[in-house]
C-alpha positions as CSV (number, residue, x, y, z in Angstrom):
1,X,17.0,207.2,-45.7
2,X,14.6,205.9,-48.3
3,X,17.9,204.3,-50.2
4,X,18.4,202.4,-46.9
5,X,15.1,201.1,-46.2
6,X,15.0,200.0,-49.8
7,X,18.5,198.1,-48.9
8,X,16.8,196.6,-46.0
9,X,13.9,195.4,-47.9
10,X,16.0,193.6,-50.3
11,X,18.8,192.4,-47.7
12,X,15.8,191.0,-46.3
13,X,14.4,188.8,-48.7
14,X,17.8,187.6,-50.7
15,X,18.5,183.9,-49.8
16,X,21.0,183.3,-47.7
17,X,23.5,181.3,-50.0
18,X,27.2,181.4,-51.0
19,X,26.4,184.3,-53.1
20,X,25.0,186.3,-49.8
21,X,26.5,185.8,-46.8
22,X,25.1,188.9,-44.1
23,X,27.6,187.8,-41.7
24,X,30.6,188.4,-43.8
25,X,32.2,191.8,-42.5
26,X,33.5,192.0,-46.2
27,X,30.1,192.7,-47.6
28,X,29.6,195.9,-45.3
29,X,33.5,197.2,-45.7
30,X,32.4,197.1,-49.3
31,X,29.0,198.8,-48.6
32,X,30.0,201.6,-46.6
33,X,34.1,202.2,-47.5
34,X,35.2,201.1,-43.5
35,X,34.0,198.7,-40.8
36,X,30.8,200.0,-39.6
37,X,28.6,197.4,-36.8
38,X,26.0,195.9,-38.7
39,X,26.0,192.5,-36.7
40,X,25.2,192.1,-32.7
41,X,25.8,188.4,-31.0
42,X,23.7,188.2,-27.4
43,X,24.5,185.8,-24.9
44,X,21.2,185.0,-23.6
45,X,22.4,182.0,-20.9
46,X,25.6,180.6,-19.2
47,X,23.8,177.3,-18.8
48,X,24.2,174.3,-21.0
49,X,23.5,170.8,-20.8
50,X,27.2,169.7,-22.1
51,X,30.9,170.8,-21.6
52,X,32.2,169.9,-24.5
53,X,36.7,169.8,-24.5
54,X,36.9,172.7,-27.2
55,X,34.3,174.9,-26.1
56,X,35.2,178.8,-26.2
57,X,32.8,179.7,-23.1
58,X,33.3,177.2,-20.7
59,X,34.8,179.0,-18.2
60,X,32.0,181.4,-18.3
61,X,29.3,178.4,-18.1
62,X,27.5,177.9,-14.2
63,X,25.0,176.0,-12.7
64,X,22.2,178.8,-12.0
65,X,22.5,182.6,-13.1
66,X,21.4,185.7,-12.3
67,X,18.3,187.5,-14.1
68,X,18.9,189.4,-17.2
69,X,18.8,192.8,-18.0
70,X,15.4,193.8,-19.4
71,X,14.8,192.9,-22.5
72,X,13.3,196.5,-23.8
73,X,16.6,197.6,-22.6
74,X,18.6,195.1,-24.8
75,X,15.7,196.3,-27.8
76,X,16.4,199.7,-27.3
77,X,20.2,199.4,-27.9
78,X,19.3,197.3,-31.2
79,X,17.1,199.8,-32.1
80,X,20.2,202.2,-32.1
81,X,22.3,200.2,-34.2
82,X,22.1,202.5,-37.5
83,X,23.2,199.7,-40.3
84,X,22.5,196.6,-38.2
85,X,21.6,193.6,-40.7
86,X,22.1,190.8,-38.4
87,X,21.9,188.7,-34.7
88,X,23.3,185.8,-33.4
89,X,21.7,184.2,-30.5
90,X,24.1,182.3,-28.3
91,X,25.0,181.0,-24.7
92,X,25.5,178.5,-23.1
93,X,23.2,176.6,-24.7
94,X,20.3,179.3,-25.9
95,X,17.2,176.6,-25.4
96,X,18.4,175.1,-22.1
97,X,15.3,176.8,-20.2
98,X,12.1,177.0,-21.8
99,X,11.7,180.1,-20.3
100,X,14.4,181.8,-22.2
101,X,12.9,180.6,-25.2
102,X,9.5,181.9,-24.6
103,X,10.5,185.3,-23.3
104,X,13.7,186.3,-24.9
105,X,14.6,184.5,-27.9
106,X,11.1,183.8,-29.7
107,X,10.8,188.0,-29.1
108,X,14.4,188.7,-30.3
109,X,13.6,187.1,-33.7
110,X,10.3,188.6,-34.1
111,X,12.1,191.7,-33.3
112,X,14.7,191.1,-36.1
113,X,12.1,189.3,-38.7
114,X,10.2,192.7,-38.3
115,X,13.1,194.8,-38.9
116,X,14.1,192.7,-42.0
117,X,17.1,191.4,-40.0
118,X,18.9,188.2,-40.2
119,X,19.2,185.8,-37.3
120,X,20.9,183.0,-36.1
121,X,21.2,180.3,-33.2
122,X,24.0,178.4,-32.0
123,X,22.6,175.1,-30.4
124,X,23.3,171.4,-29.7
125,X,20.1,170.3,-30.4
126,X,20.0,167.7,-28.1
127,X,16.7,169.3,-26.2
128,X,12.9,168.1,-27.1
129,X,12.2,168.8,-30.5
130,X,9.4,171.1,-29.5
131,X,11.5,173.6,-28.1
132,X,13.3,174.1,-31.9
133,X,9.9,173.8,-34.0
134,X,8.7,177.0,-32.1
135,X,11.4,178.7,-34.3
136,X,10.5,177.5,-37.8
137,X,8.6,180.7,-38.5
138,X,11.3,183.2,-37.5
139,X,15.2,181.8,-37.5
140,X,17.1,182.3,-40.7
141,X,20.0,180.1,-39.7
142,X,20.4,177.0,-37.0
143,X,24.2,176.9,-36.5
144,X,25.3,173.6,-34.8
145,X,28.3,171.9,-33.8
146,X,29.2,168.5,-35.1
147,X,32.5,167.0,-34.8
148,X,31.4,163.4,-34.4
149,X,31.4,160.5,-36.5
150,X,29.5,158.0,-33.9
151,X,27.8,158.5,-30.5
152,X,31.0,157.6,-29.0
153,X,32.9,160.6,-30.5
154,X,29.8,162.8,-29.2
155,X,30.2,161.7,-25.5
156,X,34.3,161.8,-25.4
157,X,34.2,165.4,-26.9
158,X,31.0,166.7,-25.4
159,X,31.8,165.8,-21.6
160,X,34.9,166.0,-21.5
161,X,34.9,168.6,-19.1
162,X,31.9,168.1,-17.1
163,X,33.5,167.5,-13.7
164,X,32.0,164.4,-13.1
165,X,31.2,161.1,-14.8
166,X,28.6,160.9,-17.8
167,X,27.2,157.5,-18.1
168,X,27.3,156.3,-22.2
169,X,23.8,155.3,-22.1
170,X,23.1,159.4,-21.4
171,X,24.8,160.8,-23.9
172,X,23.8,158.3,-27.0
173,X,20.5,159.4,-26.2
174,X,21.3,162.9,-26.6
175,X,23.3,162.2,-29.7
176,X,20.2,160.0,-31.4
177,X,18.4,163.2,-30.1
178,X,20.5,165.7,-31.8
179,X,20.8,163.8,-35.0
180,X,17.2,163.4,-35.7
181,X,16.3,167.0,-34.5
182,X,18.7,168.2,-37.2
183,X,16.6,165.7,-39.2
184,X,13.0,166.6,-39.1
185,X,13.9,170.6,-38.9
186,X,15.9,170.4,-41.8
187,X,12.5,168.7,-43.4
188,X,10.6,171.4,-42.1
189,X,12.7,174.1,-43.8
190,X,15.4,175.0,-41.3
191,X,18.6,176.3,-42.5
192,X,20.7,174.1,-40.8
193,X,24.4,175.0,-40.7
194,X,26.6,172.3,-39.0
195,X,29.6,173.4,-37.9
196,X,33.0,170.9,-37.7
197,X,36.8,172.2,-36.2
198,X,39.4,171.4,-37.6
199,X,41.4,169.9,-34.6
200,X,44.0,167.4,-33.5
201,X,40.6,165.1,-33.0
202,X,39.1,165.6,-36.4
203,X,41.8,166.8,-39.0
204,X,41.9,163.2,-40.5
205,X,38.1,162.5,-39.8
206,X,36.8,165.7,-41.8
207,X,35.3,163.8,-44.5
208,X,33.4,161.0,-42.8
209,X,32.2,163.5,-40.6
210,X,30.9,165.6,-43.8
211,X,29.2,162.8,-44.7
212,X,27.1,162.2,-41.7
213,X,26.2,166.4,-42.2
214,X,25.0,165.6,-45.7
215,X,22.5,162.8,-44.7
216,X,21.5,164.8,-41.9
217,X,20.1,167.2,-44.9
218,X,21.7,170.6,-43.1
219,X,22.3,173.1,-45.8
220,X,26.1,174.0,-44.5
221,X,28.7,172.8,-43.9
222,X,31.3,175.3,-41.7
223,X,34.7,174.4,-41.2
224,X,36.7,176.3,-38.6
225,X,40.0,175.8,-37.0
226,X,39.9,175.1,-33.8
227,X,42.1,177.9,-31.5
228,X,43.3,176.7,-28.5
229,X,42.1,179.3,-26.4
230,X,40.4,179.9,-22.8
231,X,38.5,176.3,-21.5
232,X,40.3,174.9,-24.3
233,X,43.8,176.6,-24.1
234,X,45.5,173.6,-22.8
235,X,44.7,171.5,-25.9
236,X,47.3,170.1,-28.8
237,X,47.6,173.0,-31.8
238,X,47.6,171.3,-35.4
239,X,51.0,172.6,-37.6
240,X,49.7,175.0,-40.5
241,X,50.8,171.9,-42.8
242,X,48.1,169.4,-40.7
243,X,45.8,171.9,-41.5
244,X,46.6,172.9,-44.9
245,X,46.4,168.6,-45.6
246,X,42.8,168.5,-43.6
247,X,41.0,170.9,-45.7
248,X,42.9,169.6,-49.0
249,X,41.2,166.2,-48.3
250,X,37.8,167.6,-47.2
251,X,37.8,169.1,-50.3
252,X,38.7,166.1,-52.4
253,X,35.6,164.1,-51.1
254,X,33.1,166.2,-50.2
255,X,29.7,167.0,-51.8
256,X,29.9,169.6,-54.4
257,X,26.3,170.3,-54.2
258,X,26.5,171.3,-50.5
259,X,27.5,174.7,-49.7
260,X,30.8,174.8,-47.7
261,X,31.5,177.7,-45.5
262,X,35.2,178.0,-44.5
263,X,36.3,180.2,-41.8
264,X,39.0,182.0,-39.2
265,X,41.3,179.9,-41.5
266,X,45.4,180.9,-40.7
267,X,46.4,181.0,-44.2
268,X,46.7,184.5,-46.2
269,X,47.1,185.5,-50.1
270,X,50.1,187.7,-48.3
271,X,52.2,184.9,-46.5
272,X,54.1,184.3,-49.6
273,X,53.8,180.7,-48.6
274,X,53.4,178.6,-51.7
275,X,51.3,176.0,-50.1
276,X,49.4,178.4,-48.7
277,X,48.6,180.2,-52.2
278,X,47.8,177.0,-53.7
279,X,45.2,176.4,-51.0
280,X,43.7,179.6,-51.1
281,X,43.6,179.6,-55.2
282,X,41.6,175.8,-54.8
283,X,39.2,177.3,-51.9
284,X,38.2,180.4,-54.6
285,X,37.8,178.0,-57.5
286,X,35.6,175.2,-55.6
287,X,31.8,175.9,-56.6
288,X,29.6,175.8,-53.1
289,X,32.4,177.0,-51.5
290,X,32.9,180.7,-49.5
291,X,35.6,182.3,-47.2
292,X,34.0,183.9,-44.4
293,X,36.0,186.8,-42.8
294,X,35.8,186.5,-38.8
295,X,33.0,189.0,-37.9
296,X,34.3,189.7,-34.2
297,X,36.0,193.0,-34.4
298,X,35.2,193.7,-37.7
299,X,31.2,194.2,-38.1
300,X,30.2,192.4,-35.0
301,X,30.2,193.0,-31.3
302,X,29.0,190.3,-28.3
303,X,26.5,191.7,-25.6
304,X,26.3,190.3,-22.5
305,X,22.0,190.0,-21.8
306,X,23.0,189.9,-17.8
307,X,25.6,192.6,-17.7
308,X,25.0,194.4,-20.7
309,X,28.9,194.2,-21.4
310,X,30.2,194.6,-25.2
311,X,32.9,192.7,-26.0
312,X,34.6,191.9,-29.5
313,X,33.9,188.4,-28.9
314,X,31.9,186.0,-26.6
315,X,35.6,184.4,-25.6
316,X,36.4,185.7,-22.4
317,X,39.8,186.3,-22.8
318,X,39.5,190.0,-24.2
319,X,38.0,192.6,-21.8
320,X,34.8,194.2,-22.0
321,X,35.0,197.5,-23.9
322,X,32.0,199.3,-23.1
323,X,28.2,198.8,-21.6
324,X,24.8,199.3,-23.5
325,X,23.9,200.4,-20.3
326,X,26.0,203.7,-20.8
327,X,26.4,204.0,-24.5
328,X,25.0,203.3,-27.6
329,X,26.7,200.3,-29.7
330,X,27.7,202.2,-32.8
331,X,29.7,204.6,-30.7
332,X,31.3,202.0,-28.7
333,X,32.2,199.9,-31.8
334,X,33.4,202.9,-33.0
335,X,35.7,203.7,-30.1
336,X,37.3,199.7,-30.7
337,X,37.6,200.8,-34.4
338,X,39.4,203.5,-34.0
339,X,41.2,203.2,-30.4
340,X,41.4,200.6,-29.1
341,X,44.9,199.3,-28.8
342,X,44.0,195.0,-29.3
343,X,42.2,196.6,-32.9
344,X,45.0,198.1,-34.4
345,X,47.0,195.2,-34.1
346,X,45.0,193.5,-36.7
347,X,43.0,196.0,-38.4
348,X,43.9,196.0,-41.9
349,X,42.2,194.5,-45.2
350,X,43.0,193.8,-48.9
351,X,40.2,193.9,-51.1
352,X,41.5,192.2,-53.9
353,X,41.9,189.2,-52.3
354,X,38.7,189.4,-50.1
355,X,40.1,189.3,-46.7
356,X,39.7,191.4,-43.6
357,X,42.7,190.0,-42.2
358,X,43.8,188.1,-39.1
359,X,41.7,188.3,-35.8
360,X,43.3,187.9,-33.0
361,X,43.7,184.4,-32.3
362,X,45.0,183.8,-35.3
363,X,47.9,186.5,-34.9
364,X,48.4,185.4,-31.6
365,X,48.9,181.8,-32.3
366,X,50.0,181.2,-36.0
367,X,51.8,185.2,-36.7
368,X,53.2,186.6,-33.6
369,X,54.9,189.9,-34.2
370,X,53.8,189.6,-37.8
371,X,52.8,193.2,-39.0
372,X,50.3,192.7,-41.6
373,X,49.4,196.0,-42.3
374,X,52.3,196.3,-44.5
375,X,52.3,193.1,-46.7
376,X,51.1,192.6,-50.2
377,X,48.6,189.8,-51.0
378,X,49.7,187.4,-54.4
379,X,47.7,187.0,-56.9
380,X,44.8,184.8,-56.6
């Protein structure tokens, strides 16, 4: 016990940076010999204030919503959590009412500062900037989304689903909004991490819109494929070689001195794909640049903060699996580890080459009936 609070106190005050990354289920496979749950993602809200085309959630998103579970309830299952080194605080959009800021999310990340845990937020940031100064003190990382390179790419893509017609005027303002929040916050010290897809929008935009991340001043850049999946299953799916050429010319103009976080990327050191080799062998050479490993399934879990449902993910395409309501998380995590059908598809890991493997989305789309568990990574 006195080996793990000493862990704790030095998880706890290691920058976050590309040599430590908490949200990396790599780190904890490494730590403890098998996936263990050391990361917990709440939905605290199915409101938001946009509905953008690629959003994962949308079809869980509504108008008004019921109240929440208590939150000494949602504590109490934290509590529980034996190796748990990190939140993430998502909706919806988490800052929509002022109320759940007050009440749950400045006391969740007290909760988690005073536990030596790390947090994040995912936000638009288009919301007063008051709201977002009240969590200077506490947040470790502001995750955004930003896919735009001018106002007019922020209200095709962020309204695109809203059900009715979103005057320009409207959503400039947001944008201007959003832009300068990311701004001034990342002047005050926010870690800002601003996240673009890779999708048949931006794959040939990707470094214009790293640009406009870099004079923002956030101190990320994430690049994710975009999975066309739930409210955004009926959009166009990039070819592997679309993707392989977006990242390729990301790479080739981007700032070196700002960290770039890749992730949920298709593309394995056991496809035996040349291309796909070469890619990998450029993305572990680039300085400022990491390979996360998807944490959903592997060290991380979504509760629901209205149903107390645990799901793998916050896309609602995969069943709950269990309820905090009638079991702890580590013993329900531990049930999808070691049960659960949808786990053992994927479940598998190569340590040389620093991946976890696929998650489901991935397999799904890009791998069907590919059995990864018995391949053999290259060389990297």
């Amino acid at each position: 016990m006195k080996e793990e609070q000493t862990n704790t106190i030095d998880r706890a005050e290691r920058p976050i940076s590309p040599d430590y990354d908490p949200w990396d289920p790599i780190r904890s496979l490494r730590d403890y010999g098998r996936h263990v749950l050391t990361s917990v993602e709440l939905t605290v809200t199915n409101l938001c204030n946009m509905r953008c085309e690629h959003c994962a959630v949308g079809d869980s998103l509504v108008l008004k919503e019921p109240e929440q579970l208590p939150l000494p309830l949602i504590l109490k299952a934290l509590d529980e959590v034996e190796h748990l080194q990190t939140i993430s605080i998502t909706g919806g959009e988490p800052t929509f009412r002022r109320q759940t800021v007050e009440e749950k999310i400045i006391p969740l990340l007290k909760y988690a500062k005073a536990r030596g845990i790390r947090s994040q937020i995912n936000s638009n940031l288009t919301l007063d900037y008051e709201r977002y100064e009240k969590l200077l003190p506490y947040l470790d990382v502001m995750h955004i989304s930003f896919n735009y390179t001018s106002e007019r790419d922020f209200h095709e893509v962020g309204f695109a689903r809203s059900g009715h017609p979103v005057k320009p005027e409207v959503a400039y303002k947001m944008y201007d909004t959003m832009v300068e929040n990311t701004r001034r916050l990342s002047e005050a010290g926010m870690f800002i991490s601003a996240e673009s897809m890779i999708n048949y929008r931006t794959h040939r935009k990707l470094p214009d819109i790293h640009r406009m991340i870099v004079e923002m001043g956030c101190q990320r850049h994430e690049v994710h494929p975009m999975y066309a999946a739930d409210f955004a299953e009926g959009l166009p799916v990039l070819e592997l070689s679309e993707m392989r050429a977006a990242i390729h010319s990301l790479l080739d103009e981007r700032d070196p001195a700002l960290w770039m976080l890749f992730g949920t990327l298709p593309f394995f050191a056991c496809n035996g794909v040349e291309e796909d080799l070469q890619l990998l062998r450029r993305l572990w050479k680039e300085p400022n640049v990491t390979v996360r490993n998807d944490p959903d399934g592997r060290n991380r879990v979504n509760v629901n903060m209205f149903t107390g449902e645990v799901y793998v993910t916050d896309f609602a395409a995969i069943p709950a699996f269990g309820n905090v309501r009638e079991g702890r998380l580590d013993e329900i995590f531990g049930l999808w580890v070691t049960e659960h059908p949808l786990n053992q598809k994927v479940n598998c890991h190569c340590d040389a080459a620093g991946c976890c493997g696929p998650n489901l989305l991935v397999a799904d789309m890009y791998y069907p009936g590919t059995e990864f568990k018995t391949r053999k990574a290259a060389t990297l």
